[in-house]
C-alpha positions as CSV (number, residue, x, y, z in Angstrom):
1,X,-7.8,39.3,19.0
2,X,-5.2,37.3,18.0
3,X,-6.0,34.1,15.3
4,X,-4.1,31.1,15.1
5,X,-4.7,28.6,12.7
6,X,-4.5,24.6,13.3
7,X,-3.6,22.0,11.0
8,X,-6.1,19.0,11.3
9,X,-5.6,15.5,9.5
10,X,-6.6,15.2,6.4
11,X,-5.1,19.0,5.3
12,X,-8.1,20.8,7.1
13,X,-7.2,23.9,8.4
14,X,-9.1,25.5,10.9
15,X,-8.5,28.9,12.5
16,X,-8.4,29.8,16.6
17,X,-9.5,32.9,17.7
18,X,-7.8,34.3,20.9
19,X,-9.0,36.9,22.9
20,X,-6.6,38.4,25.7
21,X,-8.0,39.3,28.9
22,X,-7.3,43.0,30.9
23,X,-3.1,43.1,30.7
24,X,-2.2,40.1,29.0
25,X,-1.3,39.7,25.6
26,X,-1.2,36.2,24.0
27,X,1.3,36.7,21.8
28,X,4.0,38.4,24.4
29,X,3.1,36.3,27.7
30,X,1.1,33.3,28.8
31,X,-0.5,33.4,31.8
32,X,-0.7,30.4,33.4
33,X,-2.5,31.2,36.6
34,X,-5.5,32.5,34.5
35,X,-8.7,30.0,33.0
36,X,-9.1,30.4,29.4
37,X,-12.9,29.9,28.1
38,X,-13.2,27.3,25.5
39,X,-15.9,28.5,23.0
40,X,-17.2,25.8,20.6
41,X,-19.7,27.0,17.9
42,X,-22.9,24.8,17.2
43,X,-23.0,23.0,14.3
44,X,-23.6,25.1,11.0
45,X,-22.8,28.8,13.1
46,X,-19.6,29.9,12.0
47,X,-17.0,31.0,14.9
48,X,-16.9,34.6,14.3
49,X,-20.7,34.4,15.3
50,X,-19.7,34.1,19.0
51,X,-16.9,37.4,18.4
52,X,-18.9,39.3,21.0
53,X,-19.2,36.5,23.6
54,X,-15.5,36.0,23.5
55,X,-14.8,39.7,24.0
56,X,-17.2,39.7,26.7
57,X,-15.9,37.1,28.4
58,X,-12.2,38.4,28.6
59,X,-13.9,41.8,30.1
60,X,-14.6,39.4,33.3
61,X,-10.7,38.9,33.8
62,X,-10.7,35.7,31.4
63,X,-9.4,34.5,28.1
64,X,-11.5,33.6,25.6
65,X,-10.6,30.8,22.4
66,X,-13.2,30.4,20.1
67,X,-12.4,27.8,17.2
68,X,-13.9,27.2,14.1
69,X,-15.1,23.6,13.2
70,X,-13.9,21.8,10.1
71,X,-16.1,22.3,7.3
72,X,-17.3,25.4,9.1
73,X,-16.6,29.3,8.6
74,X,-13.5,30.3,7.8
75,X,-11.9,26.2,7.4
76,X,-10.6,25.1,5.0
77,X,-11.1,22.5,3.0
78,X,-15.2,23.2,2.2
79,X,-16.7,19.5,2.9
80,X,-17.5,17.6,0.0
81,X,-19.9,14.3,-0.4
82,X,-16.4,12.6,0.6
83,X,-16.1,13.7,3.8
84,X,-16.2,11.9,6.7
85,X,-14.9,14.6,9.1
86,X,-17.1,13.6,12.3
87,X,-17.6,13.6,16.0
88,X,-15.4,11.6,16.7
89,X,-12.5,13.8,15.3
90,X,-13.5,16.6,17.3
91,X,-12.9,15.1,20.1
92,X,-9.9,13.2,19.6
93,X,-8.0,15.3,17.0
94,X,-9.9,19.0,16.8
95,X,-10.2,19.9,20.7
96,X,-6.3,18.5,21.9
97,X,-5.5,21.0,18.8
98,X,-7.2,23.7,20.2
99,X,-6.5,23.5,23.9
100,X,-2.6,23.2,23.1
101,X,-3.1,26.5,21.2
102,X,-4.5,28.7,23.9
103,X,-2.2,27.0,26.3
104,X,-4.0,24.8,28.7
105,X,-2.4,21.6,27.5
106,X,0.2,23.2,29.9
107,X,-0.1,21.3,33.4
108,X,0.8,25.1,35.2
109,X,-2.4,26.4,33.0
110,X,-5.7,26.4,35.1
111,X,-7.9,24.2,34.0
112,X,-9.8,24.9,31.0
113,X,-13.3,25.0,30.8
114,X,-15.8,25.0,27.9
115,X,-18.7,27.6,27.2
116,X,-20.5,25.5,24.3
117,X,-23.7,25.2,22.4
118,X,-21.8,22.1,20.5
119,X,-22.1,20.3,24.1
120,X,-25.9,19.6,23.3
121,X,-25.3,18.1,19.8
122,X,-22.6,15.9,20.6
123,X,-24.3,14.6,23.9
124,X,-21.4,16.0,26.1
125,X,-22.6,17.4,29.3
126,X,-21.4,19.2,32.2
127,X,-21.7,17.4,36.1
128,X,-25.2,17.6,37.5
129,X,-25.5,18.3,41.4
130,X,-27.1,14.9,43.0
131,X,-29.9,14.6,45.0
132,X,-26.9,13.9,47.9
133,X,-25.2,17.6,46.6
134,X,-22.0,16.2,45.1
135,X,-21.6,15.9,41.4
136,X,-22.5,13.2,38.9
């Protein structure tokens, strides 16, 4: 496992943990023709919770990223009664962040997708199958 950290706005810093899959090694070679699973913890579970689940995943033939929320785990700055850190910079600031780390902001990169217990919070959700069998 290799960790990265991220610089946020607002001097948060917020690690992202890489797991390499069988024969590739983040740090010496990118692989661009393999997905990388986006982990994204639930609100109040730190990211090192999910350790397992990323390991698992890369012994499938994936990579695995799991990143740690602001406020959360191992980020820094703890949240005060100032904060304002939100939804809204998850999304807009926190994930681009993250996906540039582990490489899929790369247009070779195969599209990455999300494993995420944070999806059910923030009201994200993946495409449903229609009645017609094509997706929402």
């Amino acid at each position: 496992m290799e960790t990265v950290p991220i610089q946020l706005p607002g001097g948060t810093t917020a690690p992202v943990r890489l797991f390499a899959g069988p024969d590739h090694e983040h740090e010496t070679r990118r692989d661009a023709s393999r997905a990388v699973v986006v982990i994204v913890p639930g609100l109040g579970i730190p990211a090192g919770y999910y350790e397992p689940f990323g390991q698992a995943i890369t012994e499938h033939g994936f990579d695995a990223a799991i990143c740690e929320l602001a406020g959360q785990g191992d980020s820094r700055p703890r949240p005060g009664p100032d904060s304002t850190y939100g939804y809204h910079e998850i999304v807009a600031t926190h994930f681009p962040a993250v996906f540039e780390v582990c490489g899929s902001a790369s247009p070779t990169r195969r599209r990455t997708f999300s494993a995420t217990p944070w999806a059910a919070n923030s009201g994200c959700s993946t495409p449903r199958a229609s009645a017609a069998g094509s997706a929402d």
